[in-house]
N, C-alpha and C positions, 0 to 999 in steps of 0.2 A: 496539310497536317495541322490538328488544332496544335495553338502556341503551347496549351498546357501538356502535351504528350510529351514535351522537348525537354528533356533532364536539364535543373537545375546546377548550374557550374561546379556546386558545391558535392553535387552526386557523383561526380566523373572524374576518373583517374586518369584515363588515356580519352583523346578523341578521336573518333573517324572521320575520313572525309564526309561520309554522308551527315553527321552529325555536324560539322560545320557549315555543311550547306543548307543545312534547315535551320540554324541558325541565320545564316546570310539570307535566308526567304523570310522570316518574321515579319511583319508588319512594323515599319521603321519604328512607331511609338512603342512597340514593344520591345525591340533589340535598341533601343535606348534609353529606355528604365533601365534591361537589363546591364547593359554595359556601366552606366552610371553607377549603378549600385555595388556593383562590385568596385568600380574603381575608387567610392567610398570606403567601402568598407577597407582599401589597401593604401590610400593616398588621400592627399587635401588637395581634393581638384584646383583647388586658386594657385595651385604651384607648379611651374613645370623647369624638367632638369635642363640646364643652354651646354650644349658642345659647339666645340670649332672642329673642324678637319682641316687639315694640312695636306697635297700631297708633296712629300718629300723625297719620289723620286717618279719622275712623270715619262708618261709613254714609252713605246719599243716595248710593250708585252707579247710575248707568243703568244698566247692565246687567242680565242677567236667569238670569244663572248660577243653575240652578237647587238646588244648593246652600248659598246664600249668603246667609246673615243681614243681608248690608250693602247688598243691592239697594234700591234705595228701591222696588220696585212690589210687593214682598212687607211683609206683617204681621206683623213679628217680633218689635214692641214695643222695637225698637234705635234708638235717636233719635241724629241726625246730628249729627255736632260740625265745628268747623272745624279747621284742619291747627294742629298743637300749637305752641306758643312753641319757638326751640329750644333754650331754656335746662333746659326741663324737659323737654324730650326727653334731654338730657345726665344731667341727676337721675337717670332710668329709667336712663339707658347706668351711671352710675357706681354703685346698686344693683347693678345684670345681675354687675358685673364682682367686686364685694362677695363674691359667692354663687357664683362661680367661671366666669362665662361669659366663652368665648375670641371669641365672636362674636355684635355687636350685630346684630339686623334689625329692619326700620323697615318697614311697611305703608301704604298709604293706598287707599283705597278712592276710584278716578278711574279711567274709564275710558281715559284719558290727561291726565300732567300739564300745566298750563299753566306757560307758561317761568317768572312770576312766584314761583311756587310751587317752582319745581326750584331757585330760587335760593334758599329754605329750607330748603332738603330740603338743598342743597348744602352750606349752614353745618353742620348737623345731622352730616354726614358727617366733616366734616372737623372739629367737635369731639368727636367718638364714637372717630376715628380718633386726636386726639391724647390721647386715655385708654389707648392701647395695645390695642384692644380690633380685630379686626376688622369690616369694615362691608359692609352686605347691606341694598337698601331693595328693593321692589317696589310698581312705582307705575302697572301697566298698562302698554299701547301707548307704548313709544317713537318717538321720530325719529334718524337718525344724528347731527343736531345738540346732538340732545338725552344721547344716549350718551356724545357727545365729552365735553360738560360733566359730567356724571356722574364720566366719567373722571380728569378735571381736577381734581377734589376730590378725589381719593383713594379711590372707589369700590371696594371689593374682589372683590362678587358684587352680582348684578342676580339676580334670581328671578320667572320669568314662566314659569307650568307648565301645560303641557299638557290636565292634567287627567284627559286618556282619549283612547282610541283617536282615530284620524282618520274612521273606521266611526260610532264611536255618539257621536263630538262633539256632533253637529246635537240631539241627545235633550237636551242636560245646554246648551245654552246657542247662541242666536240670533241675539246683538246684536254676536259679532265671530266671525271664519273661523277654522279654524285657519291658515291661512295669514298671518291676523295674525298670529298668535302666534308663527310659523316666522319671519318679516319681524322682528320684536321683536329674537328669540333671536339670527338673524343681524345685527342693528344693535349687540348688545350684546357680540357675538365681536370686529365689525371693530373695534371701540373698544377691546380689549385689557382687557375686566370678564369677569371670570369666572363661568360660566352656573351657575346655581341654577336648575333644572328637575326635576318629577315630575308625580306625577297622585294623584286620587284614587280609593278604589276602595268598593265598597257602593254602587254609583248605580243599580244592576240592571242592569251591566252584566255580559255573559258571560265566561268562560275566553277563550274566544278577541279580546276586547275588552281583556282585561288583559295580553294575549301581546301584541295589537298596540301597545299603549302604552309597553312594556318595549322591543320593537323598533324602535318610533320614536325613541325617545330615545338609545338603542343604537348607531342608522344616523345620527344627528345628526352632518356636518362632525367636530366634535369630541364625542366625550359631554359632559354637562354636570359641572363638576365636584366639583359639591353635587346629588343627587338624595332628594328629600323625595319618601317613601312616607304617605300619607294615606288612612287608614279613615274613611270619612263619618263627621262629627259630625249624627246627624239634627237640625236644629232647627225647631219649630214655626214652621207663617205661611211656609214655602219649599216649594215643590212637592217634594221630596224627604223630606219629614216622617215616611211611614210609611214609610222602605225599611227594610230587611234589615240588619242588624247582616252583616258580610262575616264568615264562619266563620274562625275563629284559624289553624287549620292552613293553610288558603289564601292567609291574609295573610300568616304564614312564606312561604309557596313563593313568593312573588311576592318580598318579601325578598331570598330565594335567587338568584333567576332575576334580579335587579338587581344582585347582587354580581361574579355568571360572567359577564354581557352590559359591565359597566361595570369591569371590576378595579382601575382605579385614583381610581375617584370617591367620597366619602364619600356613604353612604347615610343618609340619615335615617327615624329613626322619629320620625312628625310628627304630625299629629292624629290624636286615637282613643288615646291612648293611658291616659288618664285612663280609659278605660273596659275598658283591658287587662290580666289578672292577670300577675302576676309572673311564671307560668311562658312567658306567651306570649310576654313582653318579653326575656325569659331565650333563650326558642330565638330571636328574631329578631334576637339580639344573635349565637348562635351560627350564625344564616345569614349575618349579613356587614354587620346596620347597625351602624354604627359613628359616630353621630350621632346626638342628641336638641336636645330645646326644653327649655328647664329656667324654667319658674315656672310660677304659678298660673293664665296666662292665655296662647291662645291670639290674639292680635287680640280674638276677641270670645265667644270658646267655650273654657270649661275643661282645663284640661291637669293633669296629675300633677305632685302640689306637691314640692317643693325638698328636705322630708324624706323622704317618701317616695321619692322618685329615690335623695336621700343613702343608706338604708339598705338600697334595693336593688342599689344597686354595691355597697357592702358584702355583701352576700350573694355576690354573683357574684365578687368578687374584682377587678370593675373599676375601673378611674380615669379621673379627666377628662385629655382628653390634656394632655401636656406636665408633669402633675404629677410 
């Protein structure tokens, strides 16, 4: 297909998977003007936004996401703790904020929280929130009841991602729909929290399965307004153990193809990155993410440490936003 048959971002309302796939076939110099340009016209590319994540309460999930070090039915040698004090949840937040992060996230590994428990998580919120710091927990399946209160604390982003396509869901995990997930996403709109949604990608899943995931998010009511792009961390003991590292340039054009689908949502480059060289991080900074994790530790899988981040914006010329 010539590149010029391919509607301009600014023409499209909703996208198809086929339209993101012709997108992700472009001739790289051309889906990287395109992506640039738009990420101009929405942002000051020399700046990108720093989050920390925390998990605050780790492993023993039913679940059976087959990715996921924290399922309890996988052997991952990850030993289950209880949900964190939340005074030393706050420690970790006033560290995050030390070392320059503008927004705290909070993890817990539950298939849905119990209310008991969201009243923790709630304190956690609203003292993470009176640090000046933004606040983002993801804590599974909500309820609209449960959203409201979220809200009420001062909630800023809720993060419940997709994952992958609505096609090859069923392969990568069993024990919820995506229609849960769609259910979540909408309980945590009507509550007026702002959507943290992406997916991950190296699961063997195809082009056209990363086209469809790009377009769901895309065609979402509202897009989300934090989208975290994740390269599988393979870990041992998860049926996902030997896949395929996803090729650099792919994971650019997926990148890409999230900045023209979403123009005005911060992209994140989220797991995988500790195993990314500098120039891959370099061009995925030049397709349009504009968002990172900054420490040592993903929840429960390594990320690229705080010096190295530090000297790699330095290379690039970049800074943390708002500096």
């Amino acid at each position: 297909m010539s590149v010029s048959t391919i509607e301009r971002p600014e023409t499209r309302l909703r996208w198809s998977r086929d339209a993101v796939a012709d997108l992700l076939a472009l001739p790289f110099p051309e889906l990287m003007f395109r992506a640039m340009s738009v990420h101009r016209a929405h942002f000051d590319p020399a700046e990108v936004q720093i989050s920390t994540l925390l998990s605050i309460k780790t492993g023993g999930c039913p679940e059976d996401c087959g990715y996921c070090p924290q399922a309890a039915g996988y052997e991952t040698g990850l030993a289950a703790s209880k949900l964190m004090a939340v005074e030393a949840v706050l420690a970790e937040a006033r560290a995050a904020k030390a070392k320059g992060a503008q927004r705290f996230c909070m993890g817990a590994a539950w298939r849905a929280p119990k209310d008991h428990d969201l009243e923790n998580v709630c304190a956690m919120i609203e003292g993470v929130k009176s640090l000046g710091l933004e606040t983002c927990v993801t804590l599974g399946m909500l309820t609209a009841p449960q959203t409201a209160r979220l809200k009420q604390a001062g909630l800023d982003y809720y993060n419940h991602n997709l994952d992958t396509s609505p096609e090859y869901y069923g392969k990568i995990i069993t024990t919820r729909t995506y229609q849960d997930r769609l259910d979540t996403l909408a309980n945590v709109r009507d509550a007026g929290i702002n959507v943290c949604c992406g997916g991950i990608v190296g699961m063997g899943e195809d082009e056209m399965d990363r086209a469809g995931l790009i377009a769901t998010l895309a065609s979402l009511p509202t897009p989300p307004e934090s989208v975290p792009i994740n390269a599988l961390v393979a870990v041992e003991g998860t049926p996902l153990a030997k896949s395929e590292p996803i090729d650099a340039i792919a994971f650019v054009r997926l990148i890409a193809a999230a900045r023209i689908t979403m123009p005005t949502s911060y992209v994140r480059l989220s797991a995988g990155r500790e195993a990314m060289s500098d120039e891959a991080q370099a061009l995925c900074f030049l397709a349009g993410a504009n968002s990172i994790f900054h420490g040592e530790k993903l929840l429960t899988t390594k990320n690229a440490t705080v010096s190295h981040d530090d000297a790699l914006f330095a290379k690039l010329g970049i800074r943390p936003l708002g500096s």
